[in-house]
C-alpha positions as CSV (number, residue, x, y, z in Angstrom):
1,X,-18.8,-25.7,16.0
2,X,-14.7,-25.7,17.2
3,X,-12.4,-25.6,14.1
4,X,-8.5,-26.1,14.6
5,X,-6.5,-24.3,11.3
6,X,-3.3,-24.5,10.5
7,X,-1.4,-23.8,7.3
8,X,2.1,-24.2,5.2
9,X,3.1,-27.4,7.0
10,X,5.5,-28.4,4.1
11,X,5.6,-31.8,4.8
12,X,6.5,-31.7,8.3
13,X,4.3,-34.9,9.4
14,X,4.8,-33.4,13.1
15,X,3.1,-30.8,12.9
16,X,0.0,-32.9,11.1
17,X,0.3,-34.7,14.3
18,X,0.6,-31.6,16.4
19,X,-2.8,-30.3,14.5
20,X,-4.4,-33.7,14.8
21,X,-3.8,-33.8,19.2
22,X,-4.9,-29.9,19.1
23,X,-8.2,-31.3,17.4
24,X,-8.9,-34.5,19.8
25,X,-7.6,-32.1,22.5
26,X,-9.9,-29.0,22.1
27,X,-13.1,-31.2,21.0
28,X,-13.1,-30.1,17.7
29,X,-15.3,-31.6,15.0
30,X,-13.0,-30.6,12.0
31,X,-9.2,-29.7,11.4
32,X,-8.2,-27.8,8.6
33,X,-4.8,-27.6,6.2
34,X,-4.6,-24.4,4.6
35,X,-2.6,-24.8,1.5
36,X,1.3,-25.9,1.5
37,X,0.7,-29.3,2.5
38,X,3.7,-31.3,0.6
39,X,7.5,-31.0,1.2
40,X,9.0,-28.2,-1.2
41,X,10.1,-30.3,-4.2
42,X,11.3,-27.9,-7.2
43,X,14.0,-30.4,-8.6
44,X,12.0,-31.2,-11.5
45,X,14.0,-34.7,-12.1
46,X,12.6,-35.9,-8.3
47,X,9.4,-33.4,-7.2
48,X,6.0,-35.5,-8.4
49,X,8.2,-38.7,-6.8
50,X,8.9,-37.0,-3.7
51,X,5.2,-35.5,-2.9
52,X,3.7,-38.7,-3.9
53,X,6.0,-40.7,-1.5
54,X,4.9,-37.9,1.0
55,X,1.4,-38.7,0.8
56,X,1.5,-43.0,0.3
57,X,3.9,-43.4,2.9
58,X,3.1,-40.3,5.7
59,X,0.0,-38.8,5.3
60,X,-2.2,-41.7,4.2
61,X,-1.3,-43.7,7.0
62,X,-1.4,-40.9,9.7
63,X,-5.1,-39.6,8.5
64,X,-6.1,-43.3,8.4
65,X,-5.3,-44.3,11.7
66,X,-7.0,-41.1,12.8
67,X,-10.1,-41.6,11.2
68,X,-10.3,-44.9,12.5
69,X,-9.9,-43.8,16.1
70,X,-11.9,-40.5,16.1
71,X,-14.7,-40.7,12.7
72,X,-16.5,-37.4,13.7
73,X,-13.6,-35.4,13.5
74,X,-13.5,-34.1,9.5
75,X,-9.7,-32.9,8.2
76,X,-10.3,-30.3,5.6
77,X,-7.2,-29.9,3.3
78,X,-6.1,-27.3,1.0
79,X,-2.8,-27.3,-1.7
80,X,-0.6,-24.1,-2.2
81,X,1.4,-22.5,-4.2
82,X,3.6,-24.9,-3.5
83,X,2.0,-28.2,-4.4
84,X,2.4,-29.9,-7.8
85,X,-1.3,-30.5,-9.2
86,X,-0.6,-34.1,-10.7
87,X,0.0,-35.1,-6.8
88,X,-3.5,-33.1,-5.3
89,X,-4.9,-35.7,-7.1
90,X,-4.6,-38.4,-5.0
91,X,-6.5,-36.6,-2.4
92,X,-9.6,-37.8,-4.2
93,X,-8.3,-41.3,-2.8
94,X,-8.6,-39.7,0.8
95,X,-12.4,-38.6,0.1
96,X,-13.6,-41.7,-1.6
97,X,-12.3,-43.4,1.7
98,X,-13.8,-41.0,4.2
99,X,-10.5,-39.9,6.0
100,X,-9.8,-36.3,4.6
101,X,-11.6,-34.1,2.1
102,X,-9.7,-31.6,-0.5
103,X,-11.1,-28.1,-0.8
104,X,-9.7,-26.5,-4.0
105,X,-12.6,-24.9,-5.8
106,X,-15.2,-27.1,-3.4
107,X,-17.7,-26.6,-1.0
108,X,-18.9,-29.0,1.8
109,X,-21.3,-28.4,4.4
110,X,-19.4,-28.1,7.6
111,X,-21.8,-28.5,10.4
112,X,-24.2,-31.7,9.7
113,X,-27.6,-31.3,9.1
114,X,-30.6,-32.1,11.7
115,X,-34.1,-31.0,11.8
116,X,-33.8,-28.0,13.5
117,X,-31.4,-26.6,11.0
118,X,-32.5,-24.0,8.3
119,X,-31.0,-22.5,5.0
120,X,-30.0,-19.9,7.7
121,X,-28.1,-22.2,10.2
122,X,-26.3,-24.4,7.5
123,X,-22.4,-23.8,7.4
124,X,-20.2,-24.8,4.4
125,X,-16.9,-24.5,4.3
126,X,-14.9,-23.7,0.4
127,X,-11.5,-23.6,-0.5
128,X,-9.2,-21.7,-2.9
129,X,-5.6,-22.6,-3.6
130,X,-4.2,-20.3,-6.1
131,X,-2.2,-17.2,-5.3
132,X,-1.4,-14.3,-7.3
133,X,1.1,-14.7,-10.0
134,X,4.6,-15.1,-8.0
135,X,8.5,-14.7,-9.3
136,X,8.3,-19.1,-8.5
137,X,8.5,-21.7,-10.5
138,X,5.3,-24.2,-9.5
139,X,2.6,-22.4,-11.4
140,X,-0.5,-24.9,-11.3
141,X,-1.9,-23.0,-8.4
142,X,-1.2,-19.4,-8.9
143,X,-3.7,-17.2,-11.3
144,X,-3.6,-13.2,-12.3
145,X,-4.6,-11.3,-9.9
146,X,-6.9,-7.6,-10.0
147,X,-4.4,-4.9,-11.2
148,X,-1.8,-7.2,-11.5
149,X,1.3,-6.2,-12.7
150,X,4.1,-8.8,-13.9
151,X,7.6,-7.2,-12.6
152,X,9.1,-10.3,-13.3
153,X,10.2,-13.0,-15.8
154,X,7.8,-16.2,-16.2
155,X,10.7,-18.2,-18.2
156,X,10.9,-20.6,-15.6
157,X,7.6,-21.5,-15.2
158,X,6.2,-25.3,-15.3
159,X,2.9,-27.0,-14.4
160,X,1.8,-30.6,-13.7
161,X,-2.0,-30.5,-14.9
162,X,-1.3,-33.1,-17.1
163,X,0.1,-35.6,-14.7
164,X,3.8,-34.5,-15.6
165,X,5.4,-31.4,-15.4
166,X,6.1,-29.1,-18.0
167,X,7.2,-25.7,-19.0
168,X,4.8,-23.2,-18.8
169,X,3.9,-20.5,-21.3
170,X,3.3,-17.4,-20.4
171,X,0.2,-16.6,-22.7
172,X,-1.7,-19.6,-21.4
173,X,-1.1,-18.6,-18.0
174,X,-2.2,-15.3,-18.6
175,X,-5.5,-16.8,-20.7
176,X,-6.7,-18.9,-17.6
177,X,-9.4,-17.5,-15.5
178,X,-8.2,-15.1,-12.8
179,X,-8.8,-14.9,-8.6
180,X,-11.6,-13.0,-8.8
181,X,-13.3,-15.3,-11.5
182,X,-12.8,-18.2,-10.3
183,X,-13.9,-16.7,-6.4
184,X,-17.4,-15.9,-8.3
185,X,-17.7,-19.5,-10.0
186,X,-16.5,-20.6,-6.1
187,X,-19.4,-18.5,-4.6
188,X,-22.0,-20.6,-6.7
189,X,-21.4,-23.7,-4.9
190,X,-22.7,-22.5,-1.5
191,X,-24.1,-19.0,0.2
192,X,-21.4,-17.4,0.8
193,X,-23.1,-15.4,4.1
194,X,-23.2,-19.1,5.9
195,X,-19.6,-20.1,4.4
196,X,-16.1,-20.1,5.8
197,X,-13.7,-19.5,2.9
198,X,-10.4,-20.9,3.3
199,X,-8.0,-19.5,1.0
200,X,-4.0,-20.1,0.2
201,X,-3.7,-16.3,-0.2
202,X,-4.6,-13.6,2.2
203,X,-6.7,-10.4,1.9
204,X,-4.3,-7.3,0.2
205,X,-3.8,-4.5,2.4
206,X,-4.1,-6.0,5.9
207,X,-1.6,-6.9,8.5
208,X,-1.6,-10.8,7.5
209,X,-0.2,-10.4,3.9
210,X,2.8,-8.8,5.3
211,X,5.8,-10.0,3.9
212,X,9.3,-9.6,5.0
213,X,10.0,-6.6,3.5
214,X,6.7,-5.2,4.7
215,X,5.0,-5.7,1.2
216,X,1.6,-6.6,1.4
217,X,1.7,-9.2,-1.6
218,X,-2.5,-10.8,-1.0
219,X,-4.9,-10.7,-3.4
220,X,-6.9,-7.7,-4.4
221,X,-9.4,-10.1,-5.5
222,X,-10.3,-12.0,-2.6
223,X,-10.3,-9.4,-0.5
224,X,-13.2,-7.2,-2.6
225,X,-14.6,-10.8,-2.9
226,X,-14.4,-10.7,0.9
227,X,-15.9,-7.0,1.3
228,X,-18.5,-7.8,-1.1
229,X,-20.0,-11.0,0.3
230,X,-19.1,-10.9,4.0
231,X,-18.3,-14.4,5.0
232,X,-18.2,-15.0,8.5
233,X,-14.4,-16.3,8.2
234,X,-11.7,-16.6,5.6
235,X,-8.7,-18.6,7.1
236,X,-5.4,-18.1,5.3
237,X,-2.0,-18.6,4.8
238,X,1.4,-18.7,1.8
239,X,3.1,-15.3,4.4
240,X,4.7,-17.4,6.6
241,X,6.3,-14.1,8.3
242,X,3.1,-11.9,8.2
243,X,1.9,-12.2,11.9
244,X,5.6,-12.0,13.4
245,X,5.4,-8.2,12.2
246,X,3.5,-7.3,14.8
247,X,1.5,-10.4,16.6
248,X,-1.5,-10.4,14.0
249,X,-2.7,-13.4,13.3
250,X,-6.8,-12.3,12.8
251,X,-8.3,-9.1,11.5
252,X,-11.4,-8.0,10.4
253,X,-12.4,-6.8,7.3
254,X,-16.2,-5.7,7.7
255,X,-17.9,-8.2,9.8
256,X,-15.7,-10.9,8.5
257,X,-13.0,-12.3,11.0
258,X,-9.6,-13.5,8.5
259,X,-6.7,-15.6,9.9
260,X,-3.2,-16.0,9.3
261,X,-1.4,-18.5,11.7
262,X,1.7,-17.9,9.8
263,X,4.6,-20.3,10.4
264,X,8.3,-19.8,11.5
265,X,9.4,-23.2,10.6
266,X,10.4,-24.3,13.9
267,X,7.2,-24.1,16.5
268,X,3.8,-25.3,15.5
269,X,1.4,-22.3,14.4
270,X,-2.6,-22.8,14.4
271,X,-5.2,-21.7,15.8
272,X,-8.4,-22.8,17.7
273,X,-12.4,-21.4,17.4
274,X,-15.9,-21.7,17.8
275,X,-18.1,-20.8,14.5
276,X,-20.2,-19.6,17.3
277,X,-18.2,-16.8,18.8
278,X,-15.4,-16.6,16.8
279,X,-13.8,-13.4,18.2
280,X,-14.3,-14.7,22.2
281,X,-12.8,-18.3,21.5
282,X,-10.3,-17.0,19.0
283,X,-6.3,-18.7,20.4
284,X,-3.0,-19.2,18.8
285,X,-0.5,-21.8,19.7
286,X,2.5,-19.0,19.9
287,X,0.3,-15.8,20.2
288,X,-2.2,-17.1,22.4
289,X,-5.9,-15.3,22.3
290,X,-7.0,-12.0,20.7
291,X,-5.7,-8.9,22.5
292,X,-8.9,-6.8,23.9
């Protein structure tokens, strides 16, 4: 099955395009939105109106239009650390209609069924937004982390779970379930062996969590999650700079291929595969294929 990915768009509807043409272009039967998929809004006075706007006026009509003209292609998408919750919600409006379907905390079967399919052919795909606590503001998708330490101040903290924002305090933050709890209750939902986890953060300790000042700052979490249950591919995203380093955009951890397209806010980053040989059919719109 061909999968185009992409991730931390930020409202740039030209890049949805961009990874909508890649899709139709390559054959793919789904396109996926790794987290960061609204315009950066942290003015509390104007950021649920300007997401919401985002989505009515851009994104709705953009995914509707393409699901009428090409039905078998699916669009997976993913919030960030950089959504507000109260707007992720109207992503349920996209999946009641059939033209996009949200991943936080859900798992779909990717590839359809038929009858020569077994439990051991099925492929699901899951998503996980939430990063590990960050020095921003928008909390509603960031969650403590293993070994976490706080080096910074969560005064100016807010959340929108309850349709509006408000300030955050610390101590409920710190009571909700962390990465690596929430990964376990996300493992339930499908095996994770046959499932391709697509995750806000990255892996700790690997060349896609990178950040500018060369501190790996992905989840410890996710990535025993990862070593532990040896998906066949976690797609990523939230380091922007992590495969500019060095031209690293997929590493292996065990047996499991993980990607970061990363994003450098003026060329379109994503990247093309084939569930079937991922390593082989592995490309990157700026970095091209896998070196040998």
């Amino acid at each position: 099955m061909r999968l185009v990915y992409t991730a931390d768009l930020h409202g740039n509807i030209d890049w949805y395009r961009a990874l909508l043409e890649l899709a139709v272009s390559t054959k793919a039967q789904a396109a996926i939105v790794g987290g960061d998929l609204f315009p950066h809004a942290i003015s509390i006075s104007n950021a649920l109106p300007r997401q919401s706007d985002f989505v009515e006026q851009q994104l709705r009509p953009l995914l509707d239009q393409f699901h009428s003209n090409h039905p078998d292609i699916r669009i997976y998408l993913l919030p960030g650390n950089d959504d507000w919750a109260a707007v992720v919600t109207k992503l349920d409006d996209f999946e009641a209609a059939g033209v996009a379907y949200p991943l936080h905390q859900r798992a779909y079967q990717l590839r359809p069924t038929s009858p020569e399919e077994t439990d051991d052919t099925t492929l699901w795909i899951a998503g996980y937004a939430c990063v590990p606590l960050t020095p921003f503001s928008i909390k509603d998708y960031e969650r403590l982390d293993d070994d976490q330490k706080l080096s910074y101040s969560l005064e100016m903290a807010y959340v929108s779970w309850g349709g509006q924002i408000t300030s955050a305090k610390v101590q409920d933050l710190l009571a909700l379930p962390g990465i690596a709890a929430d990964l376990t209750t996300l493992a339930k939902q499908s095996d994770p062996q046959r499932t391709i986890y697509v995750c806000h953060t990255p892996p700790a300790d690997t060349p896609i969590d990178l950040a500018r000042n060369k501190r790996h700052i992905g989840s410890r979490a996710l990535r025993r999650f990862v070593e532990q249950h040896a998906p066949p591919l976690t797609l990523h995203g939230h380091v922007h700079e992590a495969p500019h380093h060095n031209q690293t955009y997929a590493m292996q951890i065990g047996p499991t291929w993980c990607v970061n397209p990363g994003n450098d806010h003026q060329r379109f980053h994503a990247v093309t595969c084939d569930t079937d040989d991922v390593r082989g059919t592995m490309e990157h719109t700026v970095f091209g294929k896998l070196s040998t």
